[in-house]
C-alpha positions as CSV (number, residue, x, y, z in Angstrom):
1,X,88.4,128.7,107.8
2,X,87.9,126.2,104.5
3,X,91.4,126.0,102.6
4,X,90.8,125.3,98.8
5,X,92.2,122.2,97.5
6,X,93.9,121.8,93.8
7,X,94.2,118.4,92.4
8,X,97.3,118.6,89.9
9,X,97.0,115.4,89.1
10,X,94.1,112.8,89.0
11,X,95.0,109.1,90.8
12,X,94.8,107.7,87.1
13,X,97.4,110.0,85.8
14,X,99.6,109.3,89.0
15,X,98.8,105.7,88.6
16,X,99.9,105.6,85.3
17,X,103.1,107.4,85.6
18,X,103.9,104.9,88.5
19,X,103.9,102.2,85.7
20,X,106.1,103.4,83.3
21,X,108.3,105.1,86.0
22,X,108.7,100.8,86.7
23,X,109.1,99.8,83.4
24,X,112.1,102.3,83.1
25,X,113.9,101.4,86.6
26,X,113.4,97.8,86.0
27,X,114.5,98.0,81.7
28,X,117.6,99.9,83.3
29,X,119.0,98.0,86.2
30,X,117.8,94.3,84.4
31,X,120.5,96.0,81.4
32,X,123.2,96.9,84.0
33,X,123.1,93.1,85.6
34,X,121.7,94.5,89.1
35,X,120.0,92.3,90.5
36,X,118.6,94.2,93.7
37,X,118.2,98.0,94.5
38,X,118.2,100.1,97.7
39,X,115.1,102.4,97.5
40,X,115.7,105.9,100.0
41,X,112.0,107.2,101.3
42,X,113.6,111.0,102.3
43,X,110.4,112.2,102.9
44,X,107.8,111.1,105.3
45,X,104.9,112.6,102.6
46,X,106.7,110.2,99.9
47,X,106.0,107.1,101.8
48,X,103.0,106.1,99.9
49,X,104.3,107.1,96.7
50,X,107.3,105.0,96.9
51,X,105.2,101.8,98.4
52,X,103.2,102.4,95.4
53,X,106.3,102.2,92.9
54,X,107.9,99.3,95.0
55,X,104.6,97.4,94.1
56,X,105.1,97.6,90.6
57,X,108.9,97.1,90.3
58,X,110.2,93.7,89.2
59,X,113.4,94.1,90.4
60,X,113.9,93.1,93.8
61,X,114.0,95.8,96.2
62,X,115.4,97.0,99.6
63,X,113.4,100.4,101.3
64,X,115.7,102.9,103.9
């Protein structure tokens, strides 16, 4: 049995979104004086996406 596979989204897109999902965490807590911020992985599936995010985040970080 072959299950068909959609692609909502294309790695660039994703890729992109990761940036300026970083720019706006970063903009925000630099503004509020935070210095460092715990990062919650709830799903196992959300693991890469959230390494991905940490990569690109200038604000130092802490992953639970």
């Amino acid at each position: 049995m072959t299950e068909e596979i959609t692609v909502l989204l294309s790695e660039e897109e994703i890729r992109q979104r990761l940036e300026v999902m970083a720019q706006e965490i970063d903009t925000y807590y630099q503004n509020n004086g935070i210095e460092e911020i715990l990062i919650v992985c709830i799903l196992k599936g959300s693991l890469v996406f959230t390494a991905d995010l940490m990569r690109k985040l200038k604000t130092k970080t802490k992953i639970d």
